[in-house]
N, C-alpha and C positions, 0 to 999 in steps of 0.2 A: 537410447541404447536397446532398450526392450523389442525396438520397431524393427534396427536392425539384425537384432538375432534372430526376431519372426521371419525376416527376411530370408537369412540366408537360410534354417533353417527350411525354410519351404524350397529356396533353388536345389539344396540338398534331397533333399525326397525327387522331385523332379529329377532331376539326375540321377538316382538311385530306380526310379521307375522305368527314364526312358533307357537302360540298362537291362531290363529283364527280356530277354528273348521272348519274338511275338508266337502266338500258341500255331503249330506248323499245321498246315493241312495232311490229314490221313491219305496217304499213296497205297495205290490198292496194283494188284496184279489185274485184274480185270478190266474194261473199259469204265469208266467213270461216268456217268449220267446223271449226277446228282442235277434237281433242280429241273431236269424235263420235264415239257408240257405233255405227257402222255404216257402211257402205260399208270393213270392215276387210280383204277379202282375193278374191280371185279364184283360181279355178283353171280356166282354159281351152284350148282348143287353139287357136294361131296359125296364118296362112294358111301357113305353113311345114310344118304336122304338128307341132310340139314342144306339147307342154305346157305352159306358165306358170303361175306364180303371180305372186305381186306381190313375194316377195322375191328374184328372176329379176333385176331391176331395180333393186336399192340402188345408192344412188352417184347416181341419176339424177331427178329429178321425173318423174313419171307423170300423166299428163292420161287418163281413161279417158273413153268419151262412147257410149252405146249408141244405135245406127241400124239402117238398111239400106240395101243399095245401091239399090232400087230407089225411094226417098224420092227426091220431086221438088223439094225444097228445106233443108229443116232440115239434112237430114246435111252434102250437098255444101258446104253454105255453112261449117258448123260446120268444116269437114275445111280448109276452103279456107283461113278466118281464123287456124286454129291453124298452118298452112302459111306463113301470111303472118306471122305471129307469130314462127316459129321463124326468118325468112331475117331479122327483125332483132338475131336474138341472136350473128349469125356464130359464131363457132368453141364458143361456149356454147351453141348448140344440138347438139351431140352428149351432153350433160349432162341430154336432155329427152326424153323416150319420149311419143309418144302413141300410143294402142290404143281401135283402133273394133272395137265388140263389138256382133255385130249378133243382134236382138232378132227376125229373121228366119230361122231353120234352115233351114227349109223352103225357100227357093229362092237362100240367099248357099252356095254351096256353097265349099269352101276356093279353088279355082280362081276362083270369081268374087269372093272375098275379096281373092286376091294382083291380080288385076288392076285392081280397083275403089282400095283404097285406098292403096296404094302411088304410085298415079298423080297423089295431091296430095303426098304429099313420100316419095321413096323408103324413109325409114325407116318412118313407119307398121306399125303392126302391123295387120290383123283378126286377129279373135278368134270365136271360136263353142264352143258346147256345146249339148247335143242337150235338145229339148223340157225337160227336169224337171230338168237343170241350170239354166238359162237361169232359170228360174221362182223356183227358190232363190237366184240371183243376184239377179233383181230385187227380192225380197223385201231381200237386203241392204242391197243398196246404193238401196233407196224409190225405184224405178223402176216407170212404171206401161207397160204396152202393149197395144194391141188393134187386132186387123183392123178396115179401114172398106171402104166402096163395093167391098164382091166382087163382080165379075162372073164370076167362075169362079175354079178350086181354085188357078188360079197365078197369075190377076188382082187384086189389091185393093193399096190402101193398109195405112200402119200408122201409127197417134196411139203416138208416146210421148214421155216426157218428155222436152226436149232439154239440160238440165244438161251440163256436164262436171267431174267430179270431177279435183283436182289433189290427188297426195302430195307431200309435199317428200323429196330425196335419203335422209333415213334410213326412209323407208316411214311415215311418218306423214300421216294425213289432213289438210289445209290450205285446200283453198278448192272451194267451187261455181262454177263459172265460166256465166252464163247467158249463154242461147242471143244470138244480137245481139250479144254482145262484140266491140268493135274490135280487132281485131288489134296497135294500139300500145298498148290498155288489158290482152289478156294481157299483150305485150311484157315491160312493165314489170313486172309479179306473176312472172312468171317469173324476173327477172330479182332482185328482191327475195329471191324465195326461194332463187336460187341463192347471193346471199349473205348471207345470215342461217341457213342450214343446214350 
């Protein structure tokens, strides 16, 4: 008798478990790249002079986005939406790093770094590494960039990709966020990711 109450009472539990709805995957507005082989690590210097890597940052979602200050639209906008993004996350935006890593050496000097990006939300980081880092970087993280319309050595544009790569808080790759995003469309991916990691 004993054996079969152990019995059924176990097909019960069984039953009762394979009942519980399986835990659903986090749907983001962004393109999803959890689990790529690349965009895995940085090592740069910040508008500060320190050093970074990307595990500088655990604990926090990372948004990285390669520009220049002297871009007449993509970056600013880019900087501006992620700015606008984080004032909806209140006190869970101190949970969210973003670092503008510019794809310009040659004239974001760290001075024109801390002034430039800092100015869309005080936390921002710049970022720079000299010529043949920068190049190994974009090779990483499948960043493409090149000079356009020079009109001299310190006049021209720069085409590069406008992606922004999101980790989530354990250093893990999680989303491409393109260029255009609404700022309640990060909001919300942020916000996802801050609770599901």
């Amino acid at each position: 008798m004993r054996s079969w109450l152990a019995t059924a009472c176990a097909a019960a539990a069984f039953l009762l478990t394979a009942c519980q709805p399986a835990p659903q995957t986090p749907t983001f507005q962004a393109t999803d790249i959890t689990g790529a082989a690349f965009a895995r690590d940085f090592r740069l210097t910040d508008h500060n002079g320190r050093v970074r890597t990307l595990a500088d940052f655990r604990g926090k979602i990372v948004a990285i986005f390669f520009g220049y200050t002297h871009c007449p639209d993509v970056c600013p906008t880019t900087l501006s939406d992620f700015a606008r993004a984080l004032q909806q996350l209140g006190p869970d935006a101190e949970r969210v790093q973003v670092i503008f890593v510019t794809v310009d050496p040659q004239r974001d000097t760290p001075e024109l770094l801390k002034q430039f990006v800092p100015a869309f939300n005080p936390s921002f980081l710049g970022m720079a590494g000299d010529e043949a880092t920068l190049r190994l970087l974009a090779k990483e993280y499948k960043v493409v960039y090149q000079k356009t319309s020079v009109k001299a050595a310190d006049d021209y544009l720069i085409d590069h990709s406008a992606g922004t790569y999101v980790y989530d808080p354990k250093g893990n790759i999680r989303l491409l966020v393109p260029y255009g995003s609404h700022p309640d469309a990060i909001a919300q991916d942020l916000r996802t990711l801050l609770a599901t990691s």
